[in-house]
C-alpha positions, 0 to 999 in steps of 0.5 A, a space after each residue: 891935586 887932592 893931597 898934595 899940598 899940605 902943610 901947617 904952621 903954628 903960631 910959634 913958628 912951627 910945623 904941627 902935624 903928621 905927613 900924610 904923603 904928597 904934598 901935604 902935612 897934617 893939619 886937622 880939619 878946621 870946623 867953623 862954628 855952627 853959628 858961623 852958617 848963619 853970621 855969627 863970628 866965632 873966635 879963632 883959637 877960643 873954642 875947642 873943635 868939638 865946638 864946631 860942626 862935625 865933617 859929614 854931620 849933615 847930609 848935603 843938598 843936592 848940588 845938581 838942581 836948581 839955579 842956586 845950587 852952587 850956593 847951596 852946595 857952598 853952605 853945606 860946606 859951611 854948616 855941614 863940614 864945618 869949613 869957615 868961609 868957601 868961595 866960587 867962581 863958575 863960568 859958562 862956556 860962553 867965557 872962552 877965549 876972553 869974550 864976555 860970557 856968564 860969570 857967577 862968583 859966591 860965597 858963604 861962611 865967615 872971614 874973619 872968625 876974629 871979628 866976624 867979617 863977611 867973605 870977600 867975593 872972589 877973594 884972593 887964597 893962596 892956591 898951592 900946587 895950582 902954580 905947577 901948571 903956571 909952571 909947567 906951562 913957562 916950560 912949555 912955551 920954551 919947548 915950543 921956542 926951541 929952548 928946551 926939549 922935553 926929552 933931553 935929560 936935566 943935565 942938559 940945562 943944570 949940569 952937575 947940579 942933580 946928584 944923589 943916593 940913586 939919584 942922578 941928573 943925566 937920568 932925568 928927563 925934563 918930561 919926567 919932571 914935569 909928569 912925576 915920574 922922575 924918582 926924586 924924593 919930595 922935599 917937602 917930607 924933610 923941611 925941618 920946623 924952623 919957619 923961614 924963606 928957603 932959597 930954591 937951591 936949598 929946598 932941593 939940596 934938602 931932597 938930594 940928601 934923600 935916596 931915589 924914591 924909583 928909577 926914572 920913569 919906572 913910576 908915578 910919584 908926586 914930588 914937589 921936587 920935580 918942579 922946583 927942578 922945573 923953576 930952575 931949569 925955566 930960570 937958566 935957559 931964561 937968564 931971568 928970574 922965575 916971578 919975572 918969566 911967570 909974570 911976561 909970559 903968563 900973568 900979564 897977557 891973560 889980564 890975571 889981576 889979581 894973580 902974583 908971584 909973592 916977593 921974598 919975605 911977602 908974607 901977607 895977601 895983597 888984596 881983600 881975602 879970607 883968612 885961612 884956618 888950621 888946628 895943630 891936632 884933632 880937637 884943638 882950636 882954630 888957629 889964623 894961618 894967613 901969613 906966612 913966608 910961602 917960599 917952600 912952595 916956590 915955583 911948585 905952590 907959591 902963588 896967590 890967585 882968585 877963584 875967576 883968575 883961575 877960571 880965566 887961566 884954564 879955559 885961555 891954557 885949553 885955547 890951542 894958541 893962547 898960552 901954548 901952540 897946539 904940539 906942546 898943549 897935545 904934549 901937556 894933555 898926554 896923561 899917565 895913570 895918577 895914584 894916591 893921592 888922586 882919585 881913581 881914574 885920574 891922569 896926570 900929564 905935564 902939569 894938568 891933570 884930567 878928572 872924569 866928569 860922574 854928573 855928565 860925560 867928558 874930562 875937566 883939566 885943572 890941577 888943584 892946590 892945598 896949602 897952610 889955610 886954604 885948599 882949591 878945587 877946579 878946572 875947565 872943559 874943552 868947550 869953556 865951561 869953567 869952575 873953581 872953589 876955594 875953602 880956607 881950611 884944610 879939613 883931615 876928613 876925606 869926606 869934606 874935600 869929596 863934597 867940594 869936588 862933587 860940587 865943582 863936577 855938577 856946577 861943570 855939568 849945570 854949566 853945559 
């Protein structure tokens, strides 16, 4: 996920900004400080952005070299592109399958700008579309128990429900949902600015009010739509709640502590985090956007997790047998060319999307999330290695989330 997810809110309560596409809605980049690289806090909201490091202002050090490249790369992020506090968890590919193996996490900027806290080691962030593959895989797991088949069409399990301007459910594969290519408009391009918790079947009667992007299957097109389809669909042939089947199914059989579904009207991250940044308009001030009902992301960006419980959940999903049987992994690994927002080469399967590896050969599979305050990058290697980072704004310069991929691909291959 590059630019999917993406959306601000405004200390009054909201939404600012411009929709780029996807999931993502106009924040601008949050630049921290130039004092901020070296500890000195900086106040959220009392500085204007032409305060703070321009995105690019500086060349980066090569993230490819020496053993404290990461960490290097992390305070480039910081001093160089101007993100308050990024974060990362790098595993070598003896961490596979739950043995203990090289895990390293750092950090480097600021949490708190307010009051100039450190950043917490492995903190909590909300990790936004990452939670399309906690889904996906929910799905999965019920194909390989016989409760749902892919390619039977949505109508199958939600009866009547999916109808529209050229919008049809009996059209629509539960395969099409969970690739992108089911032709629904994306929700998320029509919240109106009201902040609140919206239910699932709100979100999508919001899309269904909306024409059909393309005929199914006709094309690639991101939409969270797809997998709040997906949700409902996991919660009808279930007969229990999505967090409940996220929770059993996933959650606690990894060990992934510090990972969790927030409960309706949770507005704060349980445990020790970084706060996420945004600005409501190029130039303006730093503005705390932690807290916030994350409901319009539901079961497709509503999760809070850590940078290593992402690591441990992507390496255990490429484990024929851990979370999926090898049939519905193979099936989740089967990709479609992905366009923008995603870089070119890119494929997207059923929740997972495979990123050519440029410092070394291979793939890495992972997917991504953007969300108010905070953007996460990363993936594992078929052979175990396993990367993630975190930043807690949501820069508008391409360039700066550029260089947090870049650093994930040479960490990936430092880690052979």
């Amino acid at each position: 996920m590059r630019e999917q997810a993406r959306q601000t809110w405004s200390p009054a309560g909201r939404r600012s900004g411009a929709w780029r596409g996807g999931w993502r809605r106009g924040a601008v980049a949050a630049g921290a400080a130039m004092a901020v690289a070296v500890g000195v806090p900086a106040v959220a909201g009392a500085a204007p952005a032409a305060a703070f490091a321009q995105s690019g202002s500086a060349s980066h050090a090569p993230a490819h070299v020496g053993p404290d490249a990461v960490r290097q790369g992390l305070r480039e992020l910081v001093r160089a592109d101007g993100v308050p506090a990024a974060l990362a968890s790098v595993r070598g590919r003896d961490g596979r399958d739950g043995r203990v193996g090289p895990t390293r996490t750092y950090t480097a900027g600021v949490g708190d700008l307010a009051t100039g806290a450190g950043v917490p080691r492995d903190g909590q962030v909300r990790i936004g579309s990452n939670t399309k593959t906690f889904t996906a895989v929910l799905v999965l797991q019920l194909v390989g128990e016989g409760r749902i088949d892919l390619d039977a069409n949505v109508d199958t399990y939600l009866p009547g429900l999916v109808r529209g301007d050229g919008i049809d459910g009996r059209r629509i594969s539960v395969r099409e949902l969970l690739q992108h290519t089911s032709g629904l408009p994306n929700y998320v391009k029509y919240l109106g600015d009201e902040v609140r918790y919206y239910s699932p079947r709100q979100l999508l009667d919001i899309a269904l009010r909306q024409k059909a992007t393309a005929d199914p299957g006709e094309k690639w097109e991101y939409s969270n739509t797809n997998y709040v389809l997906a949700g409902l669909i996991v919660e009808e042939v279930t007969r229990r709640p999505f967090a409940e089947e996220l929770e059993r199914r996933i959650i606690k059989p990894l060990g992934l502590r510090h990972t969790y579904f927030p409960a309706p009207g949770e507005l704060t991250i349980r445990e020790a985090h970084p706060k996420g940044y945004y600005q409501e308009a190029a130039g303006a001030p730093l503005r705390d956007g932690t807290e916030l009902d994350p409901s319009w992301g539901w079961a497709a960006g509503q999760m809070v997790s850590t940078n290593s419980d992402l690591n441990r959940f992507f390496g255990a999903l490429l484990s024929p047998g851990r979370l999926l049987p090898a049939a519905q992994l193979a099936e989740m690994r089967t990709t479609v060319p992905a366009g923008a927002p995603f870089a070119p080469g890119t494929g997207y399967g059923l929740g997972l999307v495979s990123t050519p590896l440029s410092s070394c050969r291979g793939v890495y599979w992972g997917h991504g999330g953007s969300t108010t305050g905070y953007e996460t990058r990363g993936g594992a290697t078929d052979d175990g290695r396993a990367v993630n980072i975190a930043v807690t704004t949501q820069p508008s310069d391409p360039a700066v989330m550029k260089h947090v991929d870049e650093l994930v691909d040479s960490a990936l291959c430092r880690g052979r």
